[in-house]
N, C-alpha and C positions, 0 to 999 in steps of 0.2 A: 504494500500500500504506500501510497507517496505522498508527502507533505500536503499537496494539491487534492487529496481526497479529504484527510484533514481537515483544511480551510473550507471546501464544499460543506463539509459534514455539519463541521461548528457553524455555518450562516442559512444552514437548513434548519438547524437546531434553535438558532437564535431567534432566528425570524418564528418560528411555533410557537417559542418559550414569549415574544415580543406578541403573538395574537392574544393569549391568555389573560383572563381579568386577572389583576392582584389578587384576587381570591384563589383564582384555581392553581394560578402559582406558589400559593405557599401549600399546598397539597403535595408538589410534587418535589422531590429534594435535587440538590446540585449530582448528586449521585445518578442518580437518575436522569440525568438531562446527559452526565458522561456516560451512563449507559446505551441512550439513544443516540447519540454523538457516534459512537463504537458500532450501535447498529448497522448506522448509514452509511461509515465507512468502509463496513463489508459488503456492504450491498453495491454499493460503485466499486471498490475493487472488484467484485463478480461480475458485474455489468462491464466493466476495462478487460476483463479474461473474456467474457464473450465477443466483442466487437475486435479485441486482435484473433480468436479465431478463425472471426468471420473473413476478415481482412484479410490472412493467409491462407485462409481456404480463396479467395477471391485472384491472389497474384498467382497461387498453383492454380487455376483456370487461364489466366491470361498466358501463363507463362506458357500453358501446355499449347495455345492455340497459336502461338508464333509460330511460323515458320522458320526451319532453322538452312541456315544457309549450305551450302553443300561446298564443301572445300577441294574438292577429287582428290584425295591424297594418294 
């Protein structure tokens, strides 16, 4: 996971923790919010693992449909 999932995680988390009345915020503890923080940052690391599969499954397509040039050796 890289810093940059991190920073996504805490300003997703922020912004939830930022919609909540002062009431329902003190329900829920700083624990708690670095737990869902931890969530989120495994769920975009999962989501970053799917889309470079995707990605490398997509350049073995391209790759396989070149034409490859013929040298006569």
């Amino acid at each position: 996971m890289t810093d940059h999932h991190l920073r996504l995680a805490r300003e997703v988390v922020d912004d939830f923790r930022n919609s909540l009345s002062g009431e329902a915020r003190e329900y829920i503890s700083e624990a708690q919010f670095d737990d869902l923080v931890a969530a989120v940052r495994r769920l975009l690391a999962r989501e970053h693992e799917h889309i470079t599969d995707l990605l490398e499954a997509l350049v073995r397509t391209l790759r396989g449909g070149v034409e490859k040039p013929e040298i006569g050796l």
